[in-house]
PDB file with SEQRES, HELIX, SHEET and CRYST1 records, atoms N, CA, C and O in Angstrom:
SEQRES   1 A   56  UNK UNK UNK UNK UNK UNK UNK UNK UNK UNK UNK UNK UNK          
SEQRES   2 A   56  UNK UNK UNK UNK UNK UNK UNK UNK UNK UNK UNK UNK UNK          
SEQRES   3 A   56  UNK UNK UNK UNK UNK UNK UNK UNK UNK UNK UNK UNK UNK          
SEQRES   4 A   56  UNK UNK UNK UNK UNK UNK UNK UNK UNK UNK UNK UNK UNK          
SEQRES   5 A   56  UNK UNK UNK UNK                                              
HELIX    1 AA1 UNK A   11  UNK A   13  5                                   3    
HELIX    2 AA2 UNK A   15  UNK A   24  1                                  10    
HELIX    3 AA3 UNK A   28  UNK A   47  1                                  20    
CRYST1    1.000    1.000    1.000  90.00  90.00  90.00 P 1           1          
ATOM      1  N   UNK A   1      77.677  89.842  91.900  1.00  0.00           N  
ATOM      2  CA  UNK A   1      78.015  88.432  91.921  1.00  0.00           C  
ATOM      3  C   UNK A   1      78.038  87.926  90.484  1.00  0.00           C  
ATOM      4  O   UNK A   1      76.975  88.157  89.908  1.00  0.00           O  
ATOM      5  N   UNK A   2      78.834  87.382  89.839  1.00  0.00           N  
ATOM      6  CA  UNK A   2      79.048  86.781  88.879  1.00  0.00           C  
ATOM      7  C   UNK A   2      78.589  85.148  88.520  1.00  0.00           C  
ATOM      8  O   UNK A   2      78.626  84.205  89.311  1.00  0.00           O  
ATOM      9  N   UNK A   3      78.302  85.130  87.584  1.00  0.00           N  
ATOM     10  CA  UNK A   3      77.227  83.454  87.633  1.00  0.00           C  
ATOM     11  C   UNK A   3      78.584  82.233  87.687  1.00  0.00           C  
ATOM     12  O   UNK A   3      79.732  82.628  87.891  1.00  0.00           O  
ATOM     13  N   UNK A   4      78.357  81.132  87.533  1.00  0.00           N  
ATOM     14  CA  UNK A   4      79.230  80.077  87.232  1.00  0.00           C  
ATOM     15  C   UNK A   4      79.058  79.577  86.177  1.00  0.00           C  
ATOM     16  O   UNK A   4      78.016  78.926  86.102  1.00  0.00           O  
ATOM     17  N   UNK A   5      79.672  79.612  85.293  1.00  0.00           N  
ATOM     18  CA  UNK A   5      78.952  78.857  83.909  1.00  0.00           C  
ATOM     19  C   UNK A   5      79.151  77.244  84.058  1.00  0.00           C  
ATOM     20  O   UNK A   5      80.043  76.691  84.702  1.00  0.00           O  
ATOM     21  N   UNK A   6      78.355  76.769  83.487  1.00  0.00           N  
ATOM     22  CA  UNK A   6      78.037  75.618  83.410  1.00  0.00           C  
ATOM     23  C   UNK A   6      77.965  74.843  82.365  1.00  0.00           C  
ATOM     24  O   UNK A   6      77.740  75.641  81.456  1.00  0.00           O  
ATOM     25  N   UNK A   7      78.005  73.943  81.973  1.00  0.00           N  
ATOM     26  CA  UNK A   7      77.141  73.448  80.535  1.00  0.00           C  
ATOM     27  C   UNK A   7      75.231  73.381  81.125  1.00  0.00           C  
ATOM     28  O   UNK A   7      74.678  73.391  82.224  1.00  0.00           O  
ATOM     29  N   UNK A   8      74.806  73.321  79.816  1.00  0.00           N  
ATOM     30  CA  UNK A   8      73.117  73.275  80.212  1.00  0.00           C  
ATOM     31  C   UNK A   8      72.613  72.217  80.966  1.00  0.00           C  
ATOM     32  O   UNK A   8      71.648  72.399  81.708  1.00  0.00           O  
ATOM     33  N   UNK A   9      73.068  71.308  80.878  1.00  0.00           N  
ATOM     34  CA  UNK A   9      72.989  69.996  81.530  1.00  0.00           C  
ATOM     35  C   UNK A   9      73.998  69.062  81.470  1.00  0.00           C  
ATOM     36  O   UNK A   9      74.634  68.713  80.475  1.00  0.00           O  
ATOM     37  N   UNK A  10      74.110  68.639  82.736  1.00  0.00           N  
ATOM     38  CA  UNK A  10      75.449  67.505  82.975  1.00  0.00           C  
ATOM     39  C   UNK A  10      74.763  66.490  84.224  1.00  0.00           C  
ATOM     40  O   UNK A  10      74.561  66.886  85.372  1.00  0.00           O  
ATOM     41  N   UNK A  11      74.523  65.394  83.827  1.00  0.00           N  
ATOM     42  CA  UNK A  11      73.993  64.155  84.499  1.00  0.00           C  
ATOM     43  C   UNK A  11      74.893  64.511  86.286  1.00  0.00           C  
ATOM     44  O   UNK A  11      74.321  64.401  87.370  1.00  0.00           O  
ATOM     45  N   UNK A  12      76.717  65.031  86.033  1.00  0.00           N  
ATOM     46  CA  UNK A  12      77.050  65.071  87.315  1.00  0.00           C  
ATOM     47  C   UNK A  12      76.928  66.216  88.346  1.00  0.00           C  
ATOM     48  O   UNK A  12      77.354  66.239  89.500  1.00  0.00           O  
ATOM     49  N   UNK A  13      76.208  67.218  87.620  1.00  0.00           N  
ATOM     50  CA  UNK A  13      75.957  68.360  88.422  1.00  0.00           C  
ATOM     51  C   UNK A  13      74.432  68.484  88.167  1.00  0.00           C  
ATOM     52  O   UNK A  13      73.877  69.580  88.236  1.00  0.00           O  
ATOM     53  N   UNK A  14      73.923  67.614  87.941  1.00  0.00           N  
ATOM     54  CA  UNK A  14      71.998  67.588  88.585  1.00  0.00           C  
ATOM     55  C   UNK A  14      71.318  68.077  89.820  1.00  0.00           C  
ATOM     56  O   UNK A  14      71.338  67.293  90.769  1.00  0.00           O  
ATOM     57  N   UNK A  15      70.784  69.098  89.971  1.00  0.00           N  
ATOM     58  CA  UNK A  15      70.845  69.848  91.329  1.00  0.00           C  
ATOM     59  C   UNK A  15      70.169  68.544  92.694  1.00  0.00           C  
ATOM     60  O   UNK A  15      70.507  68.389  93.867  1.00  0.00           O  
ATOM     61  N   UNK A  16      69.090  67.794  91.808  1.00  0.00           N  
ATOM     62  CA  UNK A  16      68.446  66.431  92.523  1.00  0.00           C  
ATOM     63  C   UNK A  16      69.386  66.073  93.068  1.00  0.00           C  
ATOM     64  O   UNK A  16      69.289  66.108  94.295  1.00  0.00           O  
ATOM     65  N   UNK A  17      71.106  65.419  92.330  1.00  0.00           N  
ATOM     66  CA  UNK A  17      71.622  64.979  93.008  1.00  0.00           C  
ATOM     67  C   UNK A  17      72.420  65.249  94.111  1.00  0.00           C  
ATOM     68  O   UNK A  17      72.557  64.509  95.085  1.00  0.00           O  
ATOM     69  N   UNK A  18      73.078  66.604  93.888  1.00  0.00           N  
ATOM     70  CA  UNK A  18      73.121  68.026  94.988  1.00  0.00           C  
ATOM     71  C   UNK A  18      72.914  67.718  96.052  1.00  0.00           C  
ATOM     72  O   UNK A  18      73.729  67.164  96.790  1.00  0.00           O  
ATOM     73  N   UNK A  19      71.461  68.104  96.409  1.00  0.00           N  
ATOM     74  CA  UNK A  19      70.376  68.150  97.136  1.00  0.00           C  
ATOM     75  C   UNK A  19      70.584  66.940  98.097  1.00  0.00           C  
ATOM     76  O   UNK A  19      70.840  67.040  99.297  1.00  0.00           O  
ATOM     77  N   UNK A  20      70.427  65.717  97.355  1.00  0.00           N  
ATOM     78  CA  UNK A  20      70.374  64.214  98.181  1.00  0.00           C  
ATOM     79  C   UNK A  20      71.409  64.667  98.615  1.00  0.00           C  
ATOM     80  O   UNK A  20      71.244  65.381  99.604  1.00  0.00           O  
ATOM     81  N   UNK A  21      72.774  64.506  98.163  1.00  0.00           N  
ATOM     82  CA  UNK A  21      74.118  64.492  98.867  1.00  0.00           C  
ATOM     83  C   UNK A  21      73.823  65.420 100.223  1.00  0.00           C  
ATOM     84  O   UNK A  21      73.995  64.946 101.346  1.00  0.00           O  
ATOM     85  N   UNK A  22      73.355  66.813 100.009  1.00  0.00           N  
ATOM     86  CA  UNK A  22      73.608  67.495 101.087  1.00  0.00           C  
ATOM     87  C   UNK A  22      72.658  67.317 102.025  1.00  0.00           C  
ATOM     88  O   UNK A  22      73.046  67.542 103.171  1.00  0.00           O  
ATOM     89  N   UNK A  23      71.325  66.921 101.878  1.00  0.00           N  
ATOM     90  CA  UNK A  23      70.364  65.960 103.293  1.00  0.00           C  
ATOM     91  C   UNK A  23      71.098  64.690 103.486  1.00  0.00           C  
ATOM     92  O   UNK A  23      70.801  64.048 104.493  1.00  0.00           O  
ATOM     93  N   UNK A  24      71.765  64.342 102.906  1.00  0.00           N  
ATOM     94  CA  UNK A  24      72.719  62.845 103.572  1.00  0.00           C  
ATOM     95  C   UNK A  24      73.192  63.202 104.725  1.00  0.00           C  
ATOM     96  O   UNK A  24      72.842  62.788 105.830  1.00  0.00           O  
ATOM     97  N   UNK A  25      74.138  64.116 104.423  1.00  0.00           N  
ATOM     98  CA  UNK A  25      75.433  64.760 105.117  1.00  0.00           C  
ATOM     99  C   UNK A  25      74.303  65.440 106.760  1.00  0.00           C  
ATOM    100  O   UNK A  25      74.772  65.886 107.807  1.00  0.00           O  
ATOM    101  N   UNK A  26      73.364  65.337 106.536  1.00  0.00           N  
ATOM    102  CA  UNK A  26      73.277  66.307 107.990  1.00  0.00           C  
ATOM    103  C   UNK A  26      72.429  64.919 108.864  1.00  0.00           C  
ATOM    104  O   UNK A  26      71.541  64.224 108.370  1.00  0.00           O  
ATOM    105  N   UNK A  27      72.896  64.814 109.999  1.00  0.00           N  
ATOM    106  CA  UNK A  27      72.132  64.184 110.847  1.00  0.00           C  
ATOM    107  C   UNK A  27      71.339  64.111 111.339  1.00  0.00           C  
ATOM    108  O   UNK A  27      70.906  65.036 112.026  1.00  0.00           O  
ATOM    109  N   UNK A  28      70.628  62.689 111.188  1.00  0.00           N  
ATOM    110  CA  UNK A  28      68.977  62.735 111.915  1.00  0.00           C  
ATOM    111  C   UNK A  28      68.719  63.763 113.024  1.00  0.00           C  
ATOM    112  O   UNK A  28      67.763  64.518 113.201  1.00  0.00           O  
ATOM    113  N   UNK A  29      69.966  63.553 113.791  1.00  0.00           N  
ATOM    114  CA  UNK A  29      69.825  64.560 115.350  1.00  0.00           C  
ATOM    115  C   UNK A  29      69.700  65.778 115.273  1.00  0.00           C  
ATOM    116  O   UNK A  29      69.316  66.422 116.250  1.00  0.00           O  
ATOM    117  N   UNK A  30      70.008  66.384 114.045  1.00  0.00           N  
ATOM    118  CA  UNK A  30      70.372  67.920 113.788  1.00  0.00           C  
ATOM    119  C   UNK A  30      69.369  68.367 112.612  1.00  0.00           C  
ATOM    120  O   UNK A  30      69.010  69.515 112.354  1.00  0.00           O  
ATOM    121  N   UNK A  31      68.946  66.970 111.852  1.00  0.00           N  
ATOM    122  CA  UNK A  31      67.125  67.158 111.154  1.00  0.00           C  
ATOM    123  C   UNK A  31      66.534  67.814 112.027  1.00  0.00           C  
ATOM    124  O   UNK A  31      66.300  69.021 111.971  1.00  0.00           O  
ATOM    125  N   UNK A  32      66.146  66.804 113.214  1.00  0.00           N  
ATOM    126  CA  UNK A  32      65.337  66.979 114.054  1.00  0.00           C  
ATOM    127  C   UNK A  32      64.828  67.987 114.796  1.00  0.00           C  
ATOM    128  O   UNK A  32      63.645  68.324 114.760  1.00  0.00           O  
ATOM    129  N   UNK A  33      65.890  68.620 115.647  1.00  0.00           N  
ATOM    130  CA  UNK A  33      66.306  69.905 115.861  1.00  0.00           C  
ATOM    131  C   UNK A  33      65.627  71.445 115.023  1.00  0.00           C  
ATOM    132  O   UNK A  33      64.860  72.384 115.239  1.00  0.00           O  
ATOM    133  N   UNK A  34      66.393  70.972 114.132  1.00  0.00           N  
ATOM    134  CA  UNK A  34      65.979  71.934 112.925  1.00  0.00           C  
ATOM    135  C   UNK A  34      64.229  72.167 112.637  1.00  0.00           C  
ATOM    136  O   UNK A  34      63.517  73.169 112.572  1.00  0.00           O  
ATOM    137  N   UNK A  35      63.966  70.607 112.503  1.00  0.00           N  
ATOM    138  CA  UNK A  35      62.183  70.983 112.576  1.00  0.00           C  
ATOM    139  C   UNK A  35      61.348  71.056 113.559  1.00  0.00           C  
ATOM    140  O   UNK A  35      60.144  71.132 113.312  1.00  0.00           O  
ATOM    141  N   UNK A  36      61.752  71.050 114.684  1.00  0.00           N  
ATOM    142  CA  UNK A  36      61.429  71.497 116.067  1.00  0.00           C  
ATOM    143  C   UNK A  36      61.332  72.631 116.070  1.00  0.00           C  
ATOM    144  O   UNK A  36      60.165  73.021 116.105  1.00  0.00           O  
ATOM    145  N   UNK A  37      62.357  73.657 116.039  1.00  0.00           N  
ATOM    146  CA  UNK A  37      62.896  74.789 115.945  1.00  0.00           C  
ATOM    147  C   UNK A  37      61.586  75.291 115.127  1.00  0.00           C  
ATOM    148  O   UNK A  37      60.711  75.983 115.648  1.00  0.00           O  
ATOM    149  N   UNK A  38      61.570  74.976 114.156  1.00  0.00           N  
ATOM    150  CA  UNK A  38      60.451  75.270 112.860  1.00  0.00           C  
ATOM    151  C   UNK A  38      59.295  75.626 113.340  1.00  0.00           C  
ATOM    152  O   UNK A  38      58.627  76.660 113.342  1.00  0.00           O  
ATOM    153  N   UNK A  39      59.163  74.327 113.841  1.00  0.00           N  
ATOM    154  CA  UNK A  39      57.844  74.038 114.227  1.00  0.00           C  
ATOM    155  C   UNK A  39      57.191  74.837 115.320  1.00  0.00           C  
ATOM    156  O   UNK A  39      55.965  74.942 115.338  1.00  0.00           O  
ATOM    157  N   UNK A  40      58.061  75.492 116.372  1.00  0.00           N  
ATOM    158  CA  UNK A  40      57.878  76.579 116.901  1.00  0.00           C  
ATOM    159  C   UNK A  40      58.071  77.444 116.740  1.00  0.00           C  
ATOM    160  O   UNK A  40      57.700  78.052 117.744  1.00  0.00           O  
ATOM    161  N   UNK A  41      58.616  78.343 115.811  1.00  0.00           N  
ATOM    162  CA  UNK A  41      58.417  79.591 114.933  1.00  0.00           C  
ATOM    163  C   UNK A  41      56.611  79.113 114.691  1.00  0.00           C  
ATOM    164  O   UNK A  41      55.777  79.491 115.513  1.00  0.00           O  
ATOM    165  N   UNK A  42      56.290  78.428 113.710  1.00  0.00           N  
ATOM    166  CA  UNK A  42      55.393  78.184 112.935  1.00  0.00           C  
ATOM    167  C   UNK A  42      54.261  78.333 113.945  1.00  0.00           C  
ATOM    168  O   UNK A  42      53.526  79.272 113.640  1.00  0.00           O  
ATOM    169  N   UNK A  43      53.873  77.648 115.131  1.00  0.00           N  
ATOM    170  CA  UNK A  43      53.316  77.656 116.536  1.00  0.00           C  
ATOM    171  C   UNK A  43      52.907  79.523 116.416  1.00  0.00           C  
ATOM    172  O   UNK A  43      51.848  80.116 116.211  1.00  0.00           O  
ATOM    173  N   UNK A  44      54.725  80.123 116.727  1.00  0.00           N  
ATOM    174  CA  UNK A  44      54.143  81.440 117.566  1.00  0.00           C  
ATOM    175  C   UNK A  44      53.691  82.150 116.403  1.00  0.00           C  
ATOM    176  O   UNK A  44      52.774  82.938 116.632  1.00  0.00           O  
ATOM    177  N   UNK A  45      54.063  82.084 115.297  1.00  0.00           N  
ATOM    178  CA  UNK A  45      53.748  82.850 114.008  1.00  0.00           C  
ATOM    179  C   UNK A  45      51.773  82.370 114.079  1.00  0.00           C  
ATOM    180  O   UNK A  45      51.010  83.315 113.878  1.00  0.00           O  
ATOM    181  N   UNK A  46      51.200  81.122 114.323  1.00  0.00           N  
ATOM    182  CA  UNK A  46      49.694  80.959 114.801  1.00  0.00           C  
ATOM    183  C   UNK A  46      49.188  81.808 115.783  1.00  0.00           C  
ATOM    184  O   UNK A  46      48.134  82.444 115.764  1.00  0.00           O  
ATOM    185  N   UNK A  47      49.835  81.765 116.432  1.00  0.00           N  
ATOM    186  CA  UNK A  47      49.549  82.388 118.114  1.00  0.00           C  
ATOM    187  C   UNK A  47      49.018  83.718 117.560  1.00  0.00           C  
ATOM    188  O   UNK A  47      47.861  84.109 117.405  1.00  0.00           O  
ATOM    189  N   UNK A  48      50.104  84.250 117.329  1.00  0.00           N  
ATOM    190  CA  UNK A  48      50.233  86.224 117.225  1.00  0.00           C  
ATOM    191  C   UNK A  48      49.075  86.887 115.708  1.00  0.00           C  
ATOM    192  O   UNK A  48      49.023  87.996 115.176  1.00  0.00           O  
ATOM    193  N   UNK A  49      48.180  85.384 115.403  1.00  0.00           N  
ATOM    194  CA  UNK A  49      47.993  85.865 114.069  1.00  0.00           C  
ATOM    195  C   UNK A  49      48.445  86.193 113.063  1.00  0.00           C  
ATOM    196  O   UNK A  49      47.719  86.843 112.311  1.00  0.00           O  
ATOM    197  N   UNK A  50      49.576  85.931 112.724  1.00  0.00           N  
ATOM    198  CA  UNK A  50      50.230  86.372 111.475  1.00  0.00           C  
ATOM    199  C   UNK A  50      50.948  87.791 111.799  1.00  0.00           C  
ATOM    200  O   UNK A  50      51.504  88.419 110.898  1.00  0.00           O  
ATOM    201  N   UNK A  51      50.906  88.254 113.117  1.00  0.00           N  
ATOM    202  CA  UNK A  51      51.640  89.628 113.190  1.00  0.00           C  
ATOM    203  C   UNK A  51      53.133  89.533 113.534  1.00  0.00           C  
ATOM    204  O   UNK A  51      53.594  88.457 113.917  1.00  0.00           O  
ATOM    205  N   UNK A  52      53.842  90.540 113.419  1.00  0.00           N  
ATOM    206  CA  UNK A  52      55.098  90.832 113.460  1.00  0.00           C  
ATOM    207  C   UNK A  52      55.703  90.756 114.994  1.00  0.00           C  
ATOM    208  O   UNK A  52      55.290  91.554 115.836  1.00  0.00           O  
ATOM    209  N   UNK A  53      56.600  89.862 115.290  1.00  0.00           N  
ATOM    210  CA  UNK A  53      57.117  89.489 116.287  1.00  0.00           C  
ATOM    211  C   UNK A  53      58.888  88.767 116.448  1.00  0.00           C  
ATOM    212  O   UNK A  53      59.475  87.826 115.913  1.00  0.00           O  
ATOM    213  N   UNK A  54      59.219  89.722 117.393  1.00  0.00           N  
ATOM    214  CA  UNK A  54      61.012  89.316 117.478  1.00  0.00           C  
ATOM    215  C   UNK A  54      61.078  88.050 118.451  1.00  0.00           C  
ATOM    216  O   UNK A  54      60.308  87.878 119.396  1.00  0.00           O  
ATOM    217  N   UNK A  55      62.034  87.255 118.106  1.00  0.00           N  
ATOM    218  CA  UNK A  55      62.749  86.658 118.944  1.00  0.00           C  
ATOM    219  C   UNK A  55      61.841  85.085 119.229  1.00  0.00           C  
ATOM    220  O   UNK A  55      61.137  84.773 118.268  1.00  0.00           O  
ATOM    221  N   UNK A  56      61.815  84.445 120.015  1.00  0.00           N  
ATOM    222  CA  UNK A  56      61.215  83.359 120.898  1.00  0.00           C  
ATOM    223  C   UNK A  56      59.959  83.686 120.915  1.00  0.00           C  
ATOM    224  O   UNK A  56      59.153  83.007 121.551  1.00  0.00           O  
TER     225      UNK A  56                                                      
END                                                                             
């Protein structure tokens, strides 16, 4: 993979501002979702002790 050059800093490619733009763009409904989802990985990853486990 080859890099992108850049200048070292440019006020319009600030990764901060990046970032905001692209949590704008996704919807509360599909936030939500997303940390649900999380949040039960995170659950069974408690459950099993920290051991190795597929799927749901």
């Amino acid at each position: 993979m080859t890099p992108v050059p850049h200048p070292p800093y440019s006020p319009d490619l600030a990764p901060c501002d990046f970032f905001t733009e692209a949590l704008s763009s996704i919807s509360k409904d599909e936030f939500r979702q997303c940390f649900e989802k999380w949040n039960k990985r995170l659950d069974k990853c408690i459950s099993v002790s920290g051991e190795y486990f597929e799927g749901d």
